[in-house]
C-alpha positions as CSV (number, residue, x, y, z in Angstrom):
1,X,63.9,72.3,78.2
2,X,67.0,70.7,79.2
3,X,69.0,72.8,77.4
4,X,67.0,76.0,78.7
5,X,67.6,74.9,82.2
6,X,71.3,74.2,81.3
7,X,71.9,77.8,80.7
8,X,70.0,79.0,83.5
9,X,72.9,76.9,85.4
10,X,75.5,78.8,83.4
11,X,74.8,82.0,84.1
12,X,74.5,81.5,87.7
13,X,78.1,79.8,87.6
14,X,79.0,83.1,85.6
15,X,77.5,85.2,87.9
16,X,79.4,83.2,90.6
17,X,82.6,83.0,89.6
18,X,83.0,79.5,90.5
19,X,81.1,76.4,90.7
20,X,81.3,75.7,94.1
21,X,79.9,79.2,95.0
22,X,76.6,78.9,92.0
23,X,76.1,75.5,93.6
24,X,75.6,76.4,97.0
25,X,73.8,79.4,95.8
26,X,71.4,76.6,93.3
27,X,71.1,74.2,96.6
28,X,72.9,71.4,93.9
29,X,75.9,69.3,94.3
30,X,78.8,70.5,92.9
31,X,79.4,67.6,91.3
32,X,75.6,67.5,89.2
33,X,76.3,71.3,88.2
34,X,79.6,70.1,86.5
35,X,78.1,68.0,84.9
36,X,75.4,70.1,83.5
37,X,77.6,72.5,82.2
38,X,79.3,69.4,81.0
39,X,76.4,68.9,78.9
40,X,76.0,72.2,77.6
41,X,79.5,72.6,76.4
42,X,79.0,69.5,74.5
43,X,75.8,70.5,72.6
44,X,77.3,73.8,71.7
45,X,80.0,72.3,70.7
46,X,82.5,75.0,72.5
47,X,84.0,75.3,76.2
48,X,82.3,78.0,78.0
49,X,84.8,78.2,81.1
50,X,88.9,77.7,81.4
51,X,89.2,75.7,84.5
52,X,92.1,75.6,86.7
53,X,92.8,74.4,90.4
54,X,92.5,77.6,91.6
55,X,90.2,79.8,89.3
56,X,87.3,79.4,86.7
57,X,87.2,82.1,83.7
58,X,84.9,82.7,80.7
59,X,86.4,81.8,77.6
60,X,85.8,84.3,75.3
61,X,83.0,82.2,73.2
62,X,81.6,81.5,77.3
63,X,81.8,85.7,77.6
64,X,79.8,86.2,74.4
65,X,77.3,83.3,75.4
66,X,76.9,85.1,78.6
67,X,75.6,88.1,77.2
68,X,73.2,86.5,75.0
69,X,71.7,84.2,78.2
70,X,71.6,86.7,81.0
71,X,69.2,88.5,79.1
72,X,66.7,85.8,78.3
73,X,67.0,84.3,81.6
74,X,66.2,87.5,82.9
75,X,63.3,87.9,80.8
76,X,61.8,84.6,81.4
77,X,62.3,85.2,85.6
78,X,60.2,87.9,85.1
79,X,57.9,86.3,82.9
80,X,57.4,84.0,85.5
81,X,56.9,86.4,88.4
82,X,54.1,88.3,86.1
83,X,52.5,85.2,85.9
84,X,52.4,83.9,88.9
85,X,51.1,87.3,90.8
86,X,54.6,88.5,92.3
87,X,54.0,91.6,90.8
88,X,51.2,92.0,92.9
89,X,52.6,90.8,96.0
90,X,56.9,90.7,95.8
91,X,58.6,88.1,97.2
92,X,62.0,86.6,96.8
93,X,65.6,88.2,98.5
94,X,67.3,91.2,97.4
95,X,70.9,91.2,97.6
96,X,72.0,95.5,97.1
97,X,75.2,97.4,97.4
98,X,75.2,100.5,99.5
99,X,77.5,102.9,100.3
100,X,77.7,103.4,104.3
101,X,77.4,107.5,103.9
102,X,73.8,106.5,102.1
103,X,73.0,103.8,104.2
104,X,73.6,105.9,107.6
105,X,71.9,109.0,106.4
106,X,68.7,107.4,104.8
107,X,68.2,104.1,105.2
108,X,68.7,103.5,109.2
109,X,64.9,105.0,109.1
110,X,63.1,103.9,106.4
111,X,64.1,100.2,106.2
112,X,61.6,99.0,108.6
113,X,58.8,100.1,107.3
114,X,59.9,98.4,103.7
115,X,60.1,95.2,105.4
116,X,56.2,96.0,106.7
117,X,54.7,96.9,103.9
118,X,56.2,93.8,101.6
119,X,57.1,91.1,104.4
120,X,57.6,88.4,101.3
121,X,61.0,90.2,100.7
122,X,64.2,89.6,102.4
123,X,67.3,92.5,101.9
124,X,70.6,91.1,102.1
125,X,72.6,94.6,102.0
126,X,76.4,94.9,101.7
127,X,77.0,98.5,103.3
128,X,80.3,99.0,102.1
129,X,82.7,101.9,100.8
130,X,83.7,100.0,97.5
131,X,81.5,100.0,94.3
132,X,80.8,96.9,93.8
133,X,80.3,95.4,90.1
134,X,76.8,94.4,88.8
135,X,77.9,91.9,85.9
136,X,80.7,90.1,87.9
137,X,78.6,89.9,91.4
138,X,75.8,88.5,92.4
139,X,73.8,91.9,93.4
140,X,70.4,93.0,92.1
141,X,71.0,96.7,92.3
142,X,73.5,99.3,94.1
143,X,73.2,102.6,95.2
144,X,75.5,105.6,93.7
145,X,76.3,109.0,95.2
146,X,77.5,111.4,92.6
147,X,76.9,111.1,89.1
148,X,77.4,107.3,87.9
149,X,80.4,106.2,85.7
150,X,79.1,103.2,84.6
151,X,77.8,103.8,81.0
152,X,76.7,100.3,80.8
153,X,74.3,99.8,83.4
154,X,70.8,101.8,84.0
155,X,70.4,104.4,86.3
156,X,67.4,105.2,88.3
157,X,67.3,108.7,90.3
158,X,66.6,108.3,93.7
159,X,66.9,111.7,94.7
160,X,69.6,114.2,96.0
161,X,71.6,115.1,99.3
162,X,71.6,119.3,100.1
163,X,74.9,120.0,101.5
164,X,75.8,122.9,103.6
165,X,78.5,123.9,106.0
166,X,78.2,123.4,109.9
167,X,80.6,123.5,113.1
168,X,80.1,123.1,116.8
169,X,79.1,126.6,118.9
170,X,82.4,126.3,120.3
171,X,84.1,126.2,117.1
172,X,83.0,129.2,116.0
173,X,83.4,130.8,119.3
174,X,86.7,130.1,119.9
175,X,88.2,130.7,116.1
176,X,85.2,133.5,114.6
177,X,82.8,132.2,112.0
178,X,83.5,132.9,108.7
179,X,81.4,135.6,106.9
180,X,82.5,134.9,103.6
181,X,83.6,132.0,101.7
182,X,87.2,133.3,101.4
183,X,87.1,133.4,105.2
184,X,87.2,129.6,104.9
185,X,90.8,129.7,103.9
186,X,91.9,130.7,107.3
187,X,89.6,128.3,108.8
188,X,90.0,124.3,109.9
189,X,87.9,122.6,107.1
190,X,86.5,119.0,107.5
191,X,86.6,117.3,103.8
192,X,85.9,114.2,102.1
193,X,88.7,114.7,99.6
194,X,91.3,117.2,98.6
195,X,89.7,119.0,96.0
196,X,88.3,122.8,96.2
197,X,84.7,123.1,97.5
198,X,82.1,124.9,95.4
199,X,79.7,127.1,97.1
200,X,76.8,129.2,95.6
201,X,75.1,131.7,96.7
202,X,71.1,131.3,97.2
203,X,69.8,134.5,97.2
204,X,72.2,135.8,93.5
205,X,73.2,132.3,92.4
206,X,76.9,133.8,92.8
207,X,79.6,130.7,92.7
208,X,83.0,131.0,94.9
209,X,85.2,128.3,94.4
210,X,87.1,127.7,97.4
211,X,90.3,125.6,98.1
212,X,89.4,124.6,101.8
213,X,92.3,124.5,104.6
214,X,92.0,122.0,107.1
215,X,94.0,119.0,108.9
216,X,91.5,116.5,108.5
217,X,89.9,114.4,105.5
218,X,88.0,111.2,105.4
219,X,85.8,109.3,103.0
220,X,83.1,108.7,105.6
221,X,80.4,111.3,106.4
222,X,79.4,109.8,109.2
223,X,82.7,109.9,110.5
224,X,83.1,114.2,109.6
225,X,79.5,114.8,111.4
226,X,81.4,113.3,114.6
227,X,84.4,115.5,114.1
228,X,82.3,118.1,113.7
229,X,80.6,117.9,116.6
230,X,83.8,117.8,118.7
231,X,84.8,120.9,117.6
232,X,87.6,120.2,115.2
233,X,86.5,122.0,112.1
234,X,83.9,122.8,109.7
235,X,82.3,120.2,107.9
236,X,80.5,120.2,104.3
237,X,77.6,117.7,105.3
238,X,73.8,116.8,104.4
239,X,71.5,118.7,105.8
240,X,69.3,115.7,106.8
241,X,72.0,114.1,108.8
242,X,72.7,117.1,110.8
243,X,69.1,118.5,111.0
244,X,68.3,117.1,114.9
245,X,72.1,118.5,115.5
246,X,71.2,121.8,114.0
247,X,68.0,121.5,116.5
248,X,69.6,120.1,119.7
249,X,72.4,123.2,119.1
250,X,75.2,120.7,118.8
251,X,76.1,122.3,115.8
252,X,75.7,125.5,113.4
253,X,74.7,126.7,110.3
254,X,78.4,128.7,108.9
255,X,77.4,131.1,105.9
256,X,74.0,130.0,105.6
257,X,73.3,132.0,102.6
258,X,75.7,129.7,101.1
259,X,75.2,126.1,99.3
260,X,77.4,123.2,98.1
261,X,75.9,122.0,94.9
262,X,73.4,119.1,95.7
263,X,74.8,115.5,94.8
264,X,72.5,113.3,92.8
265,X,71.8,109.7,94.1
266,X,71.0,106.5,91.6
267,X,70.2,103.3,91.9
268,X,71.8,101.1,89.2
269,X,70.8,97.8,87.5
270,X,72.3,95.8,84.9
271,X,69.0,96.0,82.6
272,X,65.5,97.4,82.8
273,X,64.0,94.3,83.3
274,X,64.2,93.6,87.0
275,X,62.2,92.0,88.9
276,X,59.2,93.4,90.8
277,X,61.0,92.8,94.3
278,X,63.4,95.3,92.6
279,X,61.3,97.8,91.0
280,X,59.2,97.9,94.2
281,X,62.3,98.8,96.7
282,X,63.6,101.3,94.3
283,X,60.2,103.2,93.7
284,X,60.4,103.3,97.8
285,X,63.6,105.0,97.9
286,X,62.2,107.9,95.7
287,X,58.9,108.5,97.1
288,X,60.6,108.5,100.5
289,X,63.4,110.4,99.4
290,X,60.9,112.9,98.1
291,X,59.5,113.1,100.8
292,X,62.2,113.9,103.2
293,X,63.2,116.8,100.9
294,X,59.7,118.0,101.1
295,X,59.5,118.0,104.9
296,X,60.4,121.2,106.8
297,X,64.0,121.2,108.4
């Protein structure tokens, strides 16, 4: 048992980077976790970790030793939780990775009633622009928009954001709305990066690829909705972050007959086996993603 509790300690100083970090994470003295993994160099007979003053790295027998104990310590965790009736009822924290464009258009109002229906979970989310790494962090899952890159993790599909093109009333007033998609290459366009849009056509399925004019780019949606609505440009956005815009008349629908392709969101974990805290949380994104594509606009 020893041993088994040993590498439990080594993967979280893996997961960790550090000791200092995987022992404040483990609520152990730094010192005691040392000397654990001490111990379990010494039975295997090989180090696990190059130490320095300043940095601790897998050796390349600790990499291959990590791959073999992250699994089982995974699968006993969840043993455990079966066991013990946290399937049932999910407790424990979540730590997730979320980009802010996700994170602004769907989670600001769904989150609270998560935390109602399972109040034995906690959600530590980072809401950031950078994709953060499964295998070298310490995060249970994170959130993709676009197709994944990652061949080495497991994807989940949450759902997909409609996109479709919208200006401010005055806008369009003062500069003519465009009545077909070449139009938009004499018009101010609002992107999220310089490469051409791809529009089709509902009613024929026609395609136009446009290379989009404009002044203005960002990697934020939130940020485009806002110029948007001060009458700067057009903006590709989702239709369920503008739909109470579209309603209020702060903005308009330009060539409505007209879609951007829909972009696919995933959630990502390192292995199927995760623990019911996470398999709960994800299947709650999807039904309420589903939903809000069901619901009239």
């Amino acid at each position: 048992m020893d041993a088994l509790s040993n590498m439990h300690l080594f993967v979280e100083v893996a997961r960790a980077g550090g000791f200092r970090a995987a022992a404040e994470r483990l609520n152990m003295a730094n010192s005691t976790l040392s000397r654990r993994i001490a111990d379990l160099e010494r039975d295997i007979g090989l180090r696990l970790f190059n130490r320095s003053t300043r940095r601790v790295e897998l050796t390349e027998a600790g990499r291959l030793y990590f791959e073999r104990c992250r699994r089982i310590i995974d699968e006993a965790r969840l043993a455990h939780e079966e066991l013990t009736d946290i399937v049932n009822q999910p407790t424990g924290l979540i730590r997730a990775s979320v980009p802010v464009d996700f994170a602004l258009v769907y989670l600001s109002e769904i989150l609270a009633e998560f935390v109602r229906i399972y109040p034995g979970i906690r959600l530590d989310l980072d809401v950031t622009p950078r994709q953060s790494d499964l295998i070298a962090e310490p995060v249970d899952l994170t959130i993709r928009i676009g197709e994944p890159r990652e061949q080495n993790l497991i994807a989940r599909k949450l759902g997909a954001s409609e996109m479709a093109l919208y200006a401010a009333p005055e806008f369009l007033a003062a500069f003519g709305a465009p009545h077909a998609p070449r139009d938009l290459l004499n018009s101010n366009c609002l992107r999220i990066a310089e490469r051409p849009w791809k529009l089709v056509n509902r009613g024929t399925g026609e395609e136009a690829i446009v290379v989009a004019a404009g002044n203005f780019t960002a990697n934020n949606i939130g940020l485009l909705r806002r110029m948007a609505l001060q009458g700067i440009g057009i903006g590709a956005l989702p239709q369920e972050l503008v739909e109470d815009d579209v309603k209020a008349g702060r903005l308009s629908p330009v060539l409505s007959d007209w879609n951007l392709p829909t972009i696919p969101i995933h959630a990502l974990t390192e292995t199927k086996l995760v623990p019911a805290k996470v398999r709960v949380f994800i299947d709650f994104l999807i039904e309420k993603l589903r939903e809000k594509r069901r619901s009239p606009n």
